[in-house]
N, C-alpha and C positions, 0 to 999 in steps of 0.2 A: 548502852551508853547514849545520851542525850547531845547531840552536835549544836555548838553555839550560834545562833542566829546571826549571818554576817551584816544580813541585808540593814537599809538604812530610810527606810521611810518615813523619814521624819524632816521637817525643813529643815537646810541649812547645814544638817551634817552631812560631811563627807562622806560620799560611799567608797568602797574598799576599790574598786573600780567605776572612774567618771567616763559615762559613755558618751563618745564623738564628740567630744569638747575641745581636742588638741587644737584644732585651730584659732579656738578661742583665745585658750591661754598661753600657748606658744610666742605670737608676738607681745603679750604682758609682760610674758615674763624676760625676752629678751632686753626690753626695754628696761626696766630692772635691775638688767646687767647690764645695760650699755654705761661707757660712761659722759657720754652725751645725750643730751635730750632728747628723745623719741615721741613721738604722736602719739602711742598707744598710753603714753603715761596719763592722759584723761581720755577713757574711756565710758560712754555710756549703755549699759544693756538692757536691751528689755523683752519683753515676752510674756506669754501668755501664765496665769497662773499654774504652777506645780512645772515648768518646764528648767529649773533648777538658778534660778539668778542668783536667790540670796545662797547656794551650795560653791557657785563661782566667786561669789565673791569670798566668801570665807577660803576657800581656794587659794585665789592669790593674795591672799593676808600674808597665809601662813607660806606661801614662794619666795614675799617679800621679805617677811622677816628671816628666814632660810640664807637669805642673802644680805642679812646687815639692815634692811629699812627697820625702822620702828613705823608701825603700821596702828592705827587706831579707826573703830568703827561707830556707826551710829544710826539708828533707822529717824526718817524726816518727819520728827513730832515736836509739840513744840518745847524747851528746852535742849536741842540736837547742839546746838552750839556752845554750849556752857558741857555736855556731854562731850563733846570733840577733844572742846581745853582742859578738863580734867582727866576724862582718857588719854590724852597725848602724855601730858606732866606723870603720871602713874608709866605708861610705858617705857618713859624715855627717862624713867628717874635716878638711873645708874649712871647717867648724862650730865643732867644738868646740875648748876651748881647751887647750894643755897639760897645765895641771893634772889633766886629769879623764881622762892615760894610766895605766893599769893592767893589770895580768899576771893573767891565771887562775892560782888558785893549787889546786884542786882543783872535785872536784863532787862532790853529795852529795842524795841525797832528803830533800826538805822542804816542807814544806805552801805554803809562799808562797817557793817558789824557793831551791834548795840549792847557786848556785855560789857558793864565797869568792873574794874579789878582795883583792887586797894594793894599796894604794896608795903613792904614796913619803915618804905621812907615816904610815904604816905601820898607819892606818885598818880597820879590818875592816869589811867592808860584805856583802850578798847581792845577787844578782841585780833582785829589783826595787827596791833604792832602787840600785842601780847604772845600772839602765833609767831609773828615773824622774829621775837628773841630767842624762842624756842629754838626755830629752824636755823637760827644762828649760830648757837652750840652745836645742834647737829652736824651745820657743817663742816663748825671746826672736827667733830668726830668721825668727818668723810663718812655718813650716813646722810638719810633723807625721812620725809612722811610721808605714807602711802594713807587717806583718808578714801573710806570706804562707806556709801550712805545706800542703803537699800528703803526699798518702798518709796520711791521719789515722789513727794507732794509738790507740784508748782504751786498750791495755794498757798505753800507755808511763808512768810517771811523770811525766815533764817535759812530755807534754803536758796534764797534769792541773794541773799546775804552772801551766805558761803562761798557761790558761784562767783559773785562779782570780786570776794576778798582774793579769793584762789587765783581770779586772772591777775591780780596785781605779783600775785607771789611768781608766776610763770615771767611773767615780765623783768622781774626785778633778779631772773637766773638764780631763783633757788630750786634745790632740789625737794620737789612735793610733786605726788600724783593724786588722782581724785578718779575714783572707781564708784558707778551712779547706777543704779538698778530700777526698775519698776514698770509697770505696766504701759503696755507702746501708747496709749494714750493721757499717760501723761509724763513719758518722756517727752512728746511731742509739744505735747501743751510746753513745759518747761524751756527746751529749744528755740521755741517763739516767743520766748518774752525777751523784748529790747532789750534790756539791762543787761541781761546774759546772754545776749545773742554771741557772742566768741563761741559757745557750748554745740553752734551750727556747723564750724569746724573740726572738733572733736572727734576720734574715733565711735562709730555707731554701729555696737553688735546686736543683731536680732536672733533669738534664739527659737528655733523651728523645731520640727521630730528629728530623732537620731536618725542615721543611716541603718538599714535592719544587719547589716555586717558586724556595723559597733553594739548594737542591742545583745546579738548573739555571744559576742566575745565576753559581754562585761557580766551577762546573764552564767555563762558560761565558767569565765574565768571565776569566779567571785562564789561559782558553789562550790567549787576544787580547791579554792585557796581555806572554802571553810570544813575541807577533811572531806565532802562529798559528792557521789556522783549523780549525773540527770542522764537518761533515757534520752534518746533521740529525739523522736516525737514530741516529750514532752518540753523537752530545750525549743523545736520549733512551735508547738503551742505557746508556750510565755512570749515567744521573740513576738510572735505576731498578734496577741491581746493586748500588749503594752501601745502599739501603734506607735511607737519610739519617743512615748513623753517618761521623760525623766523619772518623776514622782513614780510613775507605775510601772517602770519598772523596777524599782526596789520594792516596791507596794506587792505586785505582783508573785515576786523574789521572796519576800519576807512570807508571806501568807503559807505559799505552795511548801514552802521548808519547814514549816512550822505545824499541817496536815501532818507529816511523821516524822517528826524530830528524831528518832531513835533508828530509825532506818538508813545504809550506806548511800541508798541512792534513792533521787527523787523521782519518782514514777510520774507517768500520764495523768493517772487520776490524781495525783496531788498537785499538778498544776491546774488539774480543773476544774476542783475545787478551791483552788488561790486563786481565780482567778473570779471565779463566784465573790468571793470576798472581800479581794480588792476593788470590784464592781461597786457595789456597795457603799466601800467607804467610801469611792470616788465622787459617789452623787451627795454624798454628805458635806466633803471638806472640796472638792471641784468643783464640779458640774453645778450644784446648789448655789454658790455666789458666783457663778459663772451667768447663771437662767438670771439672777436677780438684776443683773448690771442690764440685762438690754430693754432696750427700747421697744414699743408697740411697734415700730419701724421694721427695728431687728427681726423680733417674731415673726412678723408678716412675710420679710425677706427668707429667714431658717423655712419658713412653712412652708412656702413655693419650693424649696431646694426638697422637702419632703416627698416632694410628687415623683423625683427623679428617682430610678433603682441605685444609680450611680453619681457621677458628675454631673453639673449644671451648669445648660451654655446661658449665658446672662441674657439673650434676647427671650429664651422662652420664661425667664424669673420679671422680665420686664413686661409681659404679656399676661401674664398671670396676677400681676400686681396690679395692672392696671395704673403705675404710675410713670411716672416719662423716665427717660434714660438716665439725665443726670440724676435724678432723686434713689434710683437704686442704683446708682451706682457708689451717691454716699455713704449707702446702709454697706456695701461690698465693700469699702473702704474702713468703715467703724468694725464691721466685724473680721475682717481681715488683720487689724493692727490689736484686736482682744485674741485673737489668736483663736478663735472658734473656726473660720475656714480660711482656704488657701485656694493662690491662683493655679490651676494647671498648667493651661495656656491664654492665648490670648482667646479670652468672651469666656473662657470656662472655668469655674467655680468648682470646692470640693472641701467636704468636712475636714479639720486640721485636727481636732479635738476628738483623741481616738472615743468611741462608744457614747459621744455625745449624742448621735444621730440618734439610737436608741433612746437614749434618755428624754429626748425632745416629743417622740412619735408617742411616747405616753404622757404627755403633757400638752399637747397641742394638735 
């Protein structure tokens, strides 16, 4: 008999078990329940690629709507607003009443929201008081909207747009939260911009490697829950190639199970050969637009970290560069918030990016 693959390596789906996220989405989801306003209800996260943001967020969608919100998604391209308004109308249309169907009639860049809507009393309205009728219904339905934007673009207009409509809807004590994802450099960028600077008070989760405890359990739990078992050895082989990013451990997960599907229990060597393969794919869909985003800066900074067998205290990466303290310390700061290394302690440096370090030593 052939045992069905549990694992989930693919963006955005949920895996059968989310490793060492409870903190994450514990106070979300409280918040949720409260029924007064809580902080965590605009949340921004970010992280390095494959460390699970867009898996969180589809996460607490489905918390929310578990609990009564109508909840609506959209990743930040451009069209995301005209997307929000008609995903919202489709989810909440057990809700609202007739009246309040209308047509996109165009879009347009505007400070407080540039789509026009035509209505059939031939009304001209914009985007957020077309949102805030909605949210109106809602609350006579003692519900709320959970909006959820993954891949945060600060270039984009409309999410500049969104940011600043959403602070008027907080103000004016409606019930909406707004759930923001994307990579720490350009949640940052985003955070900085005047218009939406409120977004500097907002809850700000950064998402790191799991704890090797949570690796074990979800590595663990999630072969038993799929009818099979793993060998010792080979449970702490996976725990400790995955280097507790998200992505690879279901990557890793799915490979090694899928070596002998027809087998009770997953042996050593079929974790190491999953683990060969999940390698692999990593430098194709990871590590590959990981190398591409840095800088000659970068490079130069990852290259000196090469020379260390281990950790790197920052005076000998500043001695090797030959450039002054602040200038690499920039480069430690760009690659620190891409999520390629992490701080130790204080002065000392260290790959965050399990099996990048390999992938670099043959490329540079």
């Amino acid at each position: 008999m052939s045992f069905e693959n549990p694992f989930t390596p693919s963006f955005g789906e949920i895996p059968v078990h989310v490793a060492g996220r409870e903190q994450v989405t514990a106070p979300i989801v409280r918040a949720f329940e409260s029924t007064r306003r809580r902080p965590e209800l605009t949340t921004l996260i970010s992280g390095a690629r494959g460390t699970g943001k867009t898996t969180l967020l589809t996460l607490l969608a489905r918390k929310a709507e578990s609990l009564g919100w109508i909840s609506v998604s959209a990743t930040a391209l451009p069209g995301m607003l005209e997307d929000l308004e008609i995903g919202t109308r489709r989810a909440a249309r057990h809700l609202l009443p007739e009246e309040l169907s209308s047509h996109v009639t165009g879009v347009s860049v505007a400070p407080l929201g540039g789509i026009s809507l035509e209505r059939s009393d031939r009304e001209l309205t914009n985007w957020r008081y077309r949102m805030a009728d909605i949210l109106d219904v809602l609350a006579s339905a003692e519900t709320g909207l959970l909006i959820t934007i993954d891949e945060i673009d600060p270039t984009l207009d409309e999410m500049i747009q969104l940011a600043a409509v959403y602070q008027h809807f907080v103000q004016e004590g409606r019930k909406v939260a707004l759930l923001m994802a994307g990579l720490p450099h350009n949640v940052s960028s985003l955070m900085s911009n005047k218009t939406v600077s409120f977004l500097r008070r907002a809850q700000s989760v950064r998402l790191g490697p799991v704890a090797p405890y949570d690796v074990r359990n979800a590595l663990l739990s999630t072969v038993l829950e799929g009818g099979r078992e793993i060998d010792q050895d080979a449970l702490d082989l996976a725990a400790q190639e995955t280097g507790g990013f998200p992505f690879l451990i279901q990557l890793v997960g799915y490979r090694a199970w899928d070596i002998r599907p027809d087998e009770p229990t997953i042996s050593l060597s079929d974790v190491e050969h999953g683990v060969e393969l999940a390698l692999a794919e990593m430098e194709e869909r990871i590590f590959g637009a990981t190398f591409r985003d840095l800088s000659e800066g970068d490079l130069r900074f990852l290259s000196a970290m090469l020379e260390d067998e281990g950790d790197s205290k920052m005076e000998d990466l500043v001695r090797r560069m030959d450039r002054s303290s602040s200038q690499v310390a920039q480069y430690r700061r760009r690659l620190i918030e891409a999520g390629v290394i992490g701080a130790r302690r204080r002065g000392v440096v260290g790959f965050d990016l399990p099996h990048f370090r390999e992938f670099l030593e043959a490329r540079i």
